[in-house]
FIMI-301766 format. One line per field, with one value per residue: residue number from 1; z, y, x of N, C-alpha, C, O in turn. Coordinates in Angstrom, 2 decimals. Each point is the difference from the previous one (the first is absolute). Last residue first. Layout:
BEGIN
k	[NUM/...] $
n.zz	[Z/...] $
n.yy	[Y/...] $
n.xx	[X/...] $
ca.zz	[Z/...] $
ca.yy	[Y/...] $
ca.xx	[X/...] $
c.zz	[Z/...] $
c.yy	[Y/...] $
c.xx	[X/...] $
o.zz	[Z/...] $
o.yy	[Y/...] $
o.xx	[X/...] $
END
This chain:
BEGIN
k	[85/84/83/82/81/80/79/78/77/76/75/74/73/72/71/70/69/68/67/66/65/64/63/62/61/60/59/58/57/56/55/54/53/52/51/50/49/48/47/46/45/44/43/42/41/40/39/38/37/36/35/34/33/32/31/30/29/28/27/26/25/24/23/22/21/20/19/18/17/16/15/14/13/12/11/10/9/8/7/6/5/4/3/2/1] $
n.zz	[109.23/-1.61/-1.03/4.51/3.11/-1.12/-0.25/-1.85/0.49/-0.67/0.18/2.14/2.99/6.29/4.37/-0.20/-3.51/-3.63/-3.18/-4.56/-2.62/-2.31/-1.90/-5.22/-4.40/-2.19/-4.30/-4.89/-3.77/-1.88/-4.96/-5.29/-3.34/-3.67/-5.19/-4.39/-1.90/-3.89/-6.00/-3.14/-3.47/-5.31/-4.69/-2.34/-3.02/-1.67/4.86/3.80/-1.57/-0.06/-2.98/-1.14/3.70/3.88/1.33/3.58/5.51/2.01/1.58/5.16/4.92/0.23/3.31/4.91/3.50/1.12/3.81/4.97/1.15/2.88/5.62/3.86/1.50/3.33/5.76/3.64/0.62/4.40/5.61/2.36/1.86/5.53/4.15/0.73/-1.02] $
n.yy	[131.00/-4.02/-6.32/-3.23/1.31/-3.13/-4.45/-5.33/-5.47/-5.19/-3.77/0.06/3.18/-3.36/-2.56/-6.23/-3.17/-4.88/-4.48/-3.51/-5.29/-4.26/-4.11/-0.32/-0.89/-5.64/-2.11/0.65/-2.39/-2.93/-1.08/1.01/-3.54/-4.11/0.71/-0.19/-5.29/-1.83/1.16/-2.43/-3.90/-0.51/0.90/-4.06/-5.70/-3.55/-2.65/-1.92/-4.90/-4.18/-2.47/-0.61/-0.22/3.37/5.35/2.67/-1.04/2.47/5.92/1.97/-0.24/3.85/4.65/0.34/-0.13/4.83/3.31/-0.33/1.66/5.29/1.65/0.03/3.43/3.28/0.08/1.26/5.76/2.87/-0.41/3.33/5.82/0.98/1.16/3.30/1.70] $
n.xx	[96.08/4.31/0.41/-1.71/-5.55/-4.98/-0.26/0.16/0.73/0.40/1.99/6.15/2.64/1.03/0.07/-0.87/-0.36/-0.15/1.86/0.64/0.77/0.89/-4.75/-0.48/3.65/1.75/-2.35/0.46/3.51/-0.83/-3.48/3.20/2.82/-2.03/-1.03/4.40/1.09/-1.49/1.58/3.80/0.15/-1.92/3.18/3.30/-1.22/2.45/0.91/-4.38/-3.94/-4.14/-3.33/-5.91/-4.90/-2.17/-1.90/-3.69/1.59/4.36/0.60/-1.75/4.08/4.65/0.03/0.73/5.42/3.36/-1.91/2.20/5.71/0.69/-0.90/3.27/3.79/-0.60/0.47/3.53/2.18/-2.55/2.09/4.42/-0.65/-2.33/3.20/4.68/4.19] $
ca.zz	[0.48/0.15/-1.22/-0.67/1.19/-0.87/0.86/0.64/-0.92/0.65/-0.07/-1.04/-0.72/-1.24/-0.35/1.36/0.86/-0.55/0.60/1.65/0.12/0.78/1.39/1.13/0.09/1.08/1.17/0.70/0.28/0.81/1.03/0.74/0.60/1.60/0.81/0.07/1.22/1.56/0.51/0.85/1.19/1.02/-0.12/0.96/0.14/-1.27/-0.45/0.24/0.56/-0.11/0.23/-1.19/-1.44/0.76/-1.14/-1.32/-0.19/0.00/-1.18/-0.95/-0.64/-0.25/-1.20/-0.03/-0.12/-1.43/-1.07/-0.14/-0.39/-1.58/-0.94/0.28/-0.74/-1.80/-0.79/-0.02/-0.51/-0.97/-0.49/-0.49/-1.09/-1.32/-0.06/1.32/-0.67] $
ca.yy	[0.99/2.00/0.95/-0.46/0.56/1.56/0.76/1.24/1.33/0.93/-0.33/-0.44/0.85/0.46/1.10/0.52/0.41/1.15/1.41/0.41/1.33/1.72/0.03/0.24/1.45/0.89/-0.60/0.44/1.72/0.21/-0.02/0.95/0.71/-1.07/0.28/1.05/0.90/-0.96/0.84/1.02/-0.14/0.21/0.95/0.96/1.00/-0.23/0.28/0.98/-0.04/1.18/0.17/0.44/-1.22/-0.72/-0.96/0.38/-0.11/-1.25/-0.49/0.37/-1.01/-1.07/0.26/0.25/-0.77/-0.51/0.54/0.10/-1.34/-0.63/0.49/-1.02/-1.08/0.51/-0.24/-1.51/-0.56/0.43/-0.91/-1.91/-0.66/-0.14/-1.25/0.01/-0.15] $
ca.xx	[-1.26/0.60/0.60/1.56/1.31/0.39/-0.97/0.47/-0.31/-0.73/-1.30/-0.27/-0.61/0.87/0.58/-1.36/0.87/0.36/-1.13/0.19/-0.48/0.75/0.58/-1.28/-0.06/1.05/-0.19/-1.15/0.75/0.39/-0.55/-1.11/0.87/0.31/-1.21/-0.76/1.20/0.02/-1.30/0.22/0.68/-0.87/-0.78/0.67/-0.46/0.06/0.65/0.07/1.75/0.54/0.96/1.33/-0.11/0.80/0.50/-1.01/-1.58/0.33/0.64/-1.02/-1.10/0.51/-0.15/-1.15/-0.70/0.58/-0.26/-1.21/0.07/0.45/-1.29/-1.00/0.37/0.46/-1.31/-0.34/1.00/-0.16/-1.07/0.29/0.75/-1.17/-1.12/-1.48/-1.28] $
c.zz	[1.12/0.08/0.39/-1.58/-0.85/0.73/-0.68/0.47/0.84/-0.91/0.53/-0.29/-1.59/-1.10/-0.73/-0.38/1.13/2.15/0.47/0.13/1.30/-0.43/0.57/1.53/1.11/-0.06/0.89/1.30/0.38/0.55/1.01/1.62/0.63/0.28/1.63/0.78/-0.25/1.04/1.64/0.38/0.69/1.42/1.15/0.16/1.48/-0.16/-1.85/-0.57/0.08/0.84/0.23/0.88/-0.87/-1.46/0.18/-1.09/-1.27/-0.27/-0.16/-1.45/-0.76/-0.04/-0.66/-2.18/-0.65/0.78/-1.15/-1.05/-0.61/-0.28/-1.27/-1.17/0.28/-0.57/-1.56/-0.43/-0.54/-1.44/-1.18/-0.31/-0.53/-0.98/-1.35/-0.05/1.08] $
c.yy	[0.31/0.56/1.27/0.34/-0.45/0.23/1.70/0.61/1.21/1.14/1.01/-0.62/-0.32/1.03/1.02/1.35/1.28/0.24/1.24/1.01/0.37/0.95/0.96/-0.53/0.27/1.19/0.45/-0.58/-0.06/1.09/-0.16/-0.44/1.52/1.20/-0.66/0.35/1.08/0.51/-0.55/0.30/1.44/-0.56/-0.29/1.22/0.65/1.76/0.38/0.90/1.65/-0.23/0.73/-0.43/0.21/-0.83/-1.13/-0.50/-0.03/-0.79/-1.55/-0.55/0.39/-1.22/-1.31/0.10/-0.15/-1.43/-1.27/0.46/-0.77/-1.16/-0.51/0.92/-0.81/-1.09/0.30/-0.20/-1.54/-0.59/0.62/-0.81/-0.70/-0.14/0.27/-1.24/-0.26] $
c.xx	[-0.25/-1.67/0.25/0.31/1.35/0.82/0.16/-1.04/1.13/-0.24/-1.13/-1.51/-0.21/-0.98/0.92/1.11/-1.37/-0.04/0.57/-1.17/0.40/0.22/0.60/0.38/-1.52/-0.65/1.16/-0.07/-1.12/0.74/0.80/-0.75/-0.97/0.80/0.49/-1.27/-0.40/0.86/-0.56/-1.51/0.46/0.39/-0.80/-1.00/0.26/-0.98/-0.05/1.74/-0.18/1.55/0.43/1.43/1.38/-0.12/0.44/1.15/-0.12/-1.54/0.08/0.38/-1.45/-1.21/0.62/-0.64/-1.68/-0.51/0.44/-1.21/-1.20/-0.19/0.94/-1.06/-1.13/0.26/0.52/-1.61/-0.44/0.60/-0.73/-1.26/0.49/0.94/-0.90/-0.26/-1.05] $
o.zz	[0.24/0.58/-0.95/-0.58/-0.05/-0.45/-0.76/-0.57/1.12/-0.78/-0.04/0.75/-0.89/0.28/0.25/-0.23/-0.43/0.68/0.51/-0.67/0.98/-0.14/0.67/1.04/0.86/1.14/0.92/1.02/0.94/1.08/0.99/1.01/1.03/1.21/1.12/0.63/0.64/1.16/0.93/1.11/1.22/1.03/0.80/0.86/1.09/-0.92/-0.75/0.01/-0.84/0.90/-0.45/-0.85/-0.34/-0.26/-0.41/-1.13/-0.68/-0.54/-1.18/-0.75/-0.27/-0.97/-0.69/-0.69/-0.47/-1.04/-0.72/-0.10/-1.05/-1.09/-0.64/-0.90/-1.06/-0.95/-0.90/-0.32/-1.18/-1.03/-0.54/-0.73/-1.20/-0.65/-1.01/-0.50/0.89] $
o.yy	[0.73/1.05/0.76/-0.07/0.74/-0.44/0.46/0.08/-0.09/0.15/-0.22/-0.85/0.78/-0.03/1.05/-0.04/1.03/-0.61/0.06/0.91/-0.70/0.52/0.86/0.58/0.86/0.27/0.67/0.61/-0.76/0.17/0.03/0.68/0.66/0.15/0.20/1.06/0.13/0.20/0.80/0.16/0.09/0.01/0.91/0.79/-0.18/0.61/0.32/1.22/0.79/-0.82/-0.05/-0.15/-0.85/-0.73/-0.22/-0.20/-0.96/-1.10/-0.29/-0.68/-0.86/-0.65/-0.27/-0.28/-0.96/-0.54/-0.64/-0.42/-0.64/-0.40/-0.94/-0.76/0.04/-0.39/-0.85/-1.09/-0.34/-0.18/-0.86/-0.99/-0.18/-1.03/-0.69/-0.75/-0.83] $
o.xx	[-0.96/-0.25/0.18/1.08/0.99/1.06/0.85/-1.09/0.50/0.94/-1.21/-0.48/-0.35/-1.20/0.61/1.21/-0.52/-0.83/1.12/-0.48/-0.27/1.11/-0.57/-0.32/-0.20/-0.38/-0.47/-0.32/0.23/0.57/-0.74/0.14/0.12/-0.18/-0.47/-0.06/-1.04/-0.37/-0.13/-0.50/-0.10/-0.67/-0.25/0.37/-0.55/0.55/0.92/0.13/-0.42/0.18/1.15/0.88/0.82/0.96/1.14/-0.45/-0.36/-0.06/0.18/-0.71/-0.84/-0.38/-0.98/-0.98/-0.60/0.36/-0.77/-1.15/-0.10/-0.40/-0.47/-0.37/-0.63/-0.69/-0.03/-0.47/-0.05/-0.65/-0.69/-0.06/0.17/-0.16/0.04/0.83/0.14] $
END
């Protein structure tokens, strides 16, 4: 495993965590009067992993993005000479 990918790796988890903290003390704000149990509503507990599992798939995928290769022909238009004209 490279470098950008391990650290790609150790941001993802540090962004989930970060996420489902983040969401936990919003939730904990706006019900903090009723008692909310997060065991008691499974609906919005996945839904929380779910967004904590998104922002850190974004976050690895924007880290090790590999850069595209000095003289490769990816990203490039077809030249006319390379369709047969």
């Amino acid at each position: 495993m490279g470098l950008r990918k391990f650290v790609a790796w150790m941001v993802a988890v540090v962004a989930f965590l970060g996420t489902g903290f983040v969401i936990i003390k919003v939730v904990e704000y706006l019900v903090a009067p009723q008692h909310f149990s997060w065991s008691v509503h499974p609906i919005e507990r996945i839904g929380s992993l779910f967004l904590c599992f998104m922002a850190a798939s974004i976050v690895y995928n924007l880290i090790k993005a590999d850069k595209p290769k000095v003289g490769s022909k990816e990203g490039q238009g077809i030249k006319s000479d390379e369709r047969g004209q």
